[in-house]
C-alpha positions as CSV (number, residue, x, y, z in Angstrom):
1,X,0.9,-8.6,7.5
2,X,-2.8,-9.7,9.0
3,X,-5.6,-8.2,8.1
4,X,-7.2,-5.7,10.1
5,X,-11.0,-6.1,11.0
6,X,-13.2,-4.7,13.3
7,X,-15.9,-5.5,16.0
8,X,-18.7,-3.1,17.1
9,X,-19.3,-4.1,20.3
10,X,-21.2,-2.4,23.4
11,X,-19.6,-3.0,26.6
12,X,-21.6,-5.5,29.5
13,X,-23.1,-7.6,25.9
14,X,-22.5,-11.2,26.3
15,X,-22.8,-11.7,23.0
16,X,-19.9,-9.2,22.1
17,X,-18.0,-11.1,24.7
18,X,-18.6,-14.7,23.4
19,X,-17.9,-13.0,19.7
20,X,-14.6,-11.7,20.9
21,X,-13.4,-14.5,22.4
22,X,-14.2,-16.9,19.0
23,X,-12.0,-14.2,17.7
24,X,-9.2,-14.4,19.8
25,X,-9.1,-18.2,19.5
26,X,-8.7,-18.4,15.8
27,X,-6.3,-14.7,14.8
28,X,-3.7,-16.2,15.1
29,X,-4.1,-19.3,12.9
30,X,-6.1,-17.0,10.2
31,X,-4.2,-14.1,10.4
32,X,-6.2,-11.5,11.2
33,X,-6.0,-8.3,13.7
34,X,-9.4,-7.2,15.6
35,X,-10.1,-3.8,16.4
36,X,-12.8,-2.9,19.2
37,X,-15.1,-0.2,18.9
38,X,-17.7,0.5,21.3
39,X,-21.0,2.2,20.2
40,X,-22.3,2.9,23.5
41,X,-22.2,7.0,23.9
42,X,-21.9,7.4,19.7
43,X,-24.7,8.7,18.5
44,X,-23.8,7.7,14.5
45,X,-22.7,4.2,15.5
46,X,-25.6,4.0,17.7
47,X,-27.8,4.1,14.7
48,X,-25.9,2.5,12.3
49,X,-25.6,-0.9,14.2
50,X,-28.0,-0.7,17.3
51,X,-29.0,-4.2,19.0
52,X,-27.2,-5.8,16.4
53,X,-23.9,-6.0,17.7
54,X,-21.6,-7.6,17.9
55,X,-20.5,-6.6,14.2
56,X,-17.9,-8.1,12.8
57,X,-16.8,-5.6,9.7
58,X,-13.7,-6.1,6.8
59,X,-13.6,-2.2,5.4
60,X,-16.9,-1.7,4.4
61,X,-18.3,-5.0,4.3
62,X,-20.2,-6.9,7.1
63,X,-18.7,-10.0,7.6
64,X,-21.1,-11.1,10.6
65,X,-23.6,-9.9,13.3
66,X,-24.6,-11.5,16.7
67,X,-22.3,-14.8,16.3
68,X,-19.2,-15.8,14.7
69,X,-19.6,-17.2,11.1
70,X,-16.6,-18.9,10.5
71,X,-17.7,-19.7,6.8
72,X,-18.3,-15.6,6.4
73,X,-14.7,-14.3,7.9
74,X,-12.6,-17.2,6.0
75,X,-14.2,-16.4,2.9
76,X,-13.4,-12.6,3.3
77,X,-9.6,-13.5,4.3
78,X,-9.0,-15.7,1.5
């Protein structure tokens, strides 16, 4: 069963974009599920994450924020 993690994103970000493709290109071979939540229009998600999305989040633990670490996401799926 992968793991499901999730991506704060705000929509038009090219950095979001470029984050969620890295993620699309490895899921499958790490086994892993991304969900997307945009901020934009949330006031409480708004505050809590700002300019520095993309966030990449396992449960309650940032994994990653602007670019994909690869070293940060394996280590939280191992």
């Amino acid at each position: 069963m992968p793991v499901e993690l999730t991506i704060y994103i705000r929509e038009g970000c090219h950095l979001c974009d470029d984050m969620e493709l890295a993620l699309q290109e490895c899921e499958s071979e790490l086994d892993f599920e991304t969900r997307r939540v945009p901020i934009d229009n949330n006031k409480e998600l708004e505050e809590a994450y700002g300019t520095r999305v993309p966030v990449l989040v396992y449960g309650d633990e940032e994994v990653c924020h602007y670019f994909l670490d690869m070293q940060a996401l394996k280590r939280v799926l191992s």
